[in-house]
VOGU-228372 format. One record per residue (C-alpha): x negated, z negated, y; residue in one letter. Coordinates in steps of 0.25 Angstrom, whole numbers, plus 5000, padded with zeros to 4 digits. Each point is the difference from the previous one (the first is absolute). Layout:
BEGIN
ATOM    xx    zz    yy  code
ATOM     X     Z     Y     A
...
! end
This chain:
BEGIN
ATOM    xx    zz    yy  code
ATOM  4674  5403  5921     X
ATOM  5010  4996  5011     X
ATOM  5009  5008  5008     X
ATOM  4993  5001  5015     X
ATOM  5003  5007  5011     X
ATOM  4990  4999  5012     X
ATOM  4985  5000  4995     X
ATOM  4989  4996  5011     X
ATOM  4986  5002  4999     X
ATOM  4989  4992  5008     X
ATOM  4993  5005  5010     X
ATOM  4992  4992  5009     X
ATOM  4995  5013  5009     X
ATOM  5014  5000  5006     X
ATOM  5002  4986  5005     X
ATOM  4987  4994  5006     X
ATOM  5000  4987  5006     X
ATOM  5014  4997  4990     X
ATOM  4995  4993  4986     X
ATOM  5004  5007  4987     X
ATOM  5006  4989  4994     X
ATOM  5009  4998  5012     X
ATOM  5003  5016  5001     X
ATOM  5004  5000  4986     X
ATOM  5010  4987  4999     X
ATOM  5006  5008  5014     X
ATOM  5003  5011  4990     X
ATOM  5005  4992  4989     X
ATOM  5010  4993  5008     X
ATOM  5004  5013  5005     X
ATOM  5003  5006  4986     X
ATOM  4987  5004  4992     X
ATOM  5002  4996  4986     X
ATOM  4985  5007  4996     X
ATOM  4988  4997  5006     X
ATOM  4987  5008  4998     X
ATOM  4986  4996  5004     X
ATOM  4991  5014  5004     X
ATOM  4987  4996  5004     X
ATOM  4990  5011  5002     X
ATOM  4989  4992  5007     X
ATOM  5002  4985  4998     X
ATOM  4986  4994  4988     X
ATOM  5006  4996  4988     X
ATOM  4999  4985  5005     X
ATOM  5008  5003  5011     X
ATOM  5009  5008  4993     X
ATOM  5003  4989  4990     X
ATOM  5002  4991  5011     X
ATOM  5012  5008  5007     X
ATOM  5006  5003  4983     X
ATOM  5000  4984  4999     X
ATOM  5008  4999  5011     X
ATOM  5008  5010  5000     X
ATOM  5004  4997  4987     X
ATOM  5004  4985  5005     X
ATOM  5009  5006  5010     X
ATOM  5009  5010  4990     X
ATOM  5001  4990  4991     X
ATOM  5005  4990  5011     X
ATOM  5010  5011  5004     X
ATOM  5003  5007  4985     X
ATOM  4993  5013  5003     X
ATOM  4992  5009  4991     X
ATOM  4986  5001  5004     X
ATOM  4993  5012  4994     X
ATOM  4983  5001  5005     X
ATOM  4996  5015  5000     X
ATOM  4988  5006  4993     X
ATOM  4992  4987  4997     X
ATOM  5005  4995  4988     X
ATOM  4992  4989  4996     X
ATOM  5005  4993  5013     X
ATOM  5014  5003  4997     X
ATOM  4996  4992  4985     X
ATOM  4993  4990  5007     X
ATOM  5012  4994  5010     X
ATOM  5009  5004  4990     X
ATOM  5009  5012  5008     X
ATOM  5012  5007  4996     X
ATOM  4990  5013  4998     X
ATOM  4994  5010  5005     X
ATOM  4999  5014  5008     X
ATOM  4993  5012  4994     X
ATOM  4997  5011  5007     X
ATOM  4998  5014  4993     X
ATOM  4984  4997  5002     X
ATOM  4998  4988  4995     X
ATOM  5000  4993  4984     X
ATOM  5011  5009  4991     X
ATOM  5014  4993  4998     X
ATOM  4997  4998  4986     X
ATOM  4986  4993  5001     X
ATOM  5008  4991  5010     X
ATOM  5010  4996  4992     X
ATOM  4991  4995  4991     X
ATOM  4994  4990  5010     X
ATOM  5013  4995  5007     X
ATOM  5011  5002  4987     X
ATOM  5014  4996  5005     X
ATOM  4996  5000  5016     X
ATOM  5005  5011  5008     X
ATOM  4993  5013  5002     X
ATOM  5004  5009  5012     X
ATOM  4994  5013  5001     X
ATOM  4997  5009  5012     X
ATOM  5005  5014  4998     X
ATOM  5001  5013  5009     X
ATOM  5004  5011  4989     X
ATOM  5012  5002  4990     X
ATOM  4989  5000  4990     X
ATOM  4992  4986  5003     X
ATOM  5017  4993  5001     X
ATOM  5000  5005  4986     X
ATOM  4988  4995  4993     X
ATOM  5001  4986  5008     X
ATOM  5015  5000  4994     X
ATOM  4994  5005  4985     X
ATOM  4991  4990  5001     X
ATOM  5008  4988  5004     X
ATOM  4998  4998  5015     X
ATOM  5011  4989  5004     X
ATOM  5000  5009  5013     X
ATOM  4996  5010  5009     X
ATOM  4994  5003  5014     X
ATOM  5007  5013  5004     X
ATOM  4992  5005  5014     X
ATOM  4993  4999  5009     X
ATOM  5013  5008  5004     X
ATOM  4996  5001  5015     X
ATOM  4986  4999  5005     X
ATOM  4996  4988  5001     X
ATOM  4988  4992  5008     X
ATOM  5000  4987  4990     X
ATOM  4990  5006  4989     X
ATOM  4986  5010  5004     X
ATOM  5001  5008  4987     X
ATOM  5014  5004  5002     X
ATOM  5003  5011  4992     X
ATOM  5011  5012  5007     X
ATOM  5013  4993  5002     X
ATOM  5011  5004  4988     X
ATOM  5011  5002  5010     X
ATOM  5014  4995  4995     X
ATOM  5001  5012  4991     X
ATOM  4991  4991  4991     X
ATOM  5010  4989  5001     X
ATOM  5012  5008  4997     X
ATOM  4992  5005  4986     X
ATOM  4996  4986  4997     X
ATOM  5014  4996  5003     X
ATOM  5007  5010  4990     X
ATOM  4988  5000  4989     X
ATOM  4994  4987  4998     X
ATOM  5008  4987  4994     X
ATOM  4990  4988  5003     X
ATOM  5001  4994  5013     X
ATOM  4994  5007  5013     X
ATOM  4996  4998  5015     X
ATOM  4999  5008  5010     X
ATOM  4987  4999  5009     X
ATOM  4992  5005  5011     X
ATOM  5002  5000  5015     X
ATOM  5016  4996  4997     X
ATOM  5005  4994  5014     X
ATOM  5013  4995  5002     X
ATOM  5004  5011  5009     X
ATOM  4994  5009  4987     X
ATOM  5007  4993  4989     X
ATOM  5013  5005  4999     X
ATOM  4994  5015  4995     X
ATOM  4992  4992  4990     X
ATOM  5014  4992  4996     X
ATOM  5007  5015  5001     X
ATOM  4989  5005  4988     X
ATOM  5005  4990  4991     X
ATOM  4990  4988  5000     X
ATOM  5007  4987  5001     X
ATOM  4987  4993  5002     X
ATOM  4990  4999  5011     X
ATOM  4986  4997  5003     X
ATOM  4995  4999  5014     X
ATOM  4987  4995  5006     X
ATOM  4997  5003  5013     X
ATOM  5015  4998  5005     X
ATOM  5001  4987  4995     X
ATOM  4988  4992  5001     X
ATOM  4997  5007  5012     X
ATOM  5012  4998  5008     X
ATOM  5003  4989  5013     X
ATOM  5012  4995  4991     X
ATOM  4995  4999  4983     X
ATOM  5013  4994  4997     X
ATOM  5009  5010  5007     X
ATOM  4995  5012  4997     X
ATOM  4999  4995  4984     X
ATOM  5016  4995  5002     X
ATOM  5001  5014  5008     X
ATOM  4994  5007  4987     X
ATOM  5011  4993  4991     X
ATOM  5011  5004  5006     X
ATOM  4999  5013  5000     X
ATOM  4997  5000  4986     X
ATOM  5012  4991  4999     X
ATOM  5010  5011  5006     X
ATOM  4995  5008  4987     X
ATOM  5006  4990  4991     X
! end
């Protein structure tokens, strides 16, 4: 897969009265090169409605678009792959579906970074590594302990997630990660664009 730096993930919760689409472009111009669609809640014709169009806007601007969990709408508009979390299809049973898409894989344990790794994960979701308010079944956070592991033992790309803020980050950065995930701080925020460009250059001063 590409290289990436700043990976957003919708969340339509924490921007009401702002449309996703318009949200999301915000973050694109302001660095994003990954996009995922979460959608706990939306019916699958809805769902597929947002995927459509969210996949029209990445390719417009060249970013990756990755739809988590629902892989027949991630087949069906043609994304660059998907998001697995540990309870949902095996790695292996997905690979068979998608073939050469991307597969990301949520982790919180040494263990789980491992067997996502062994089993040909393109990358990782190391966290959540603070707590965080963007999911309900949230398991403890990992703390950046978890990152520093990740960062010394595992040789596939990895992102850091879970309630990483910009004035948070730099710890995060400090662990070893070179890529961040953010959800609330970025789609959330008054100013999309700028926290995103804020984001970047903060991984920038890390070469």
């Amino acid at each position: 897969m590409k290289s990436f730096r700043l990976y957003a993930i919708t969340g339509e919760q924490f921007h009401p009265g702002r449309e996703l689409l318009e949200v999301m472009e915000e973050a694109i111009l302001g660095g994003v090169d990954i996009i995922q669609l979460r959608d706990k809640t939306s019916s699958r014709p809805e769902l597929l409605h947002k995927a459509k169009a969210l996949r029209e806007l990445t390719l417009k601007h060249g970013v990756a678009f990755i739809v988590n969990d629902h892989i027949d709408i991630a087949m069906e508009v043609d994304a660059d792959g998907i998001h697995l979390g540990q309870d949902d299809v095996s790695l292996l049973e997905a690979r068979k579906i998608v073939g050469d898409k991307i597969i990301g894989i949520s982790t919180h344990a040494l263990s789980e970074a491992f067997l996502a790794q062994q089993n040909g994960a393109d990358y990782i979701g190391v966290g959540p590594v603070y707590a965080t308010r963007s999911k309900v079944d949230v398991v403890d956070p990992v703390t950046v302990s978890y990152v520093r592991e990740v960062a010394q033992a595992i040789s596939i790309p990895f992102v850091a997630i879970g309630g990483i803020k910009l004035h948070n980050v730099d710890e995060v950065l400090d662990a070893g990660a070179t890529r961040i995930c953010a959800i609330s701080e970025i789609v959330g925020s008054a100013d999309v664009k700028g926290t995103c460009e804020a984001f970047i250059s903060k991984l920038e001063r890390r070469g």
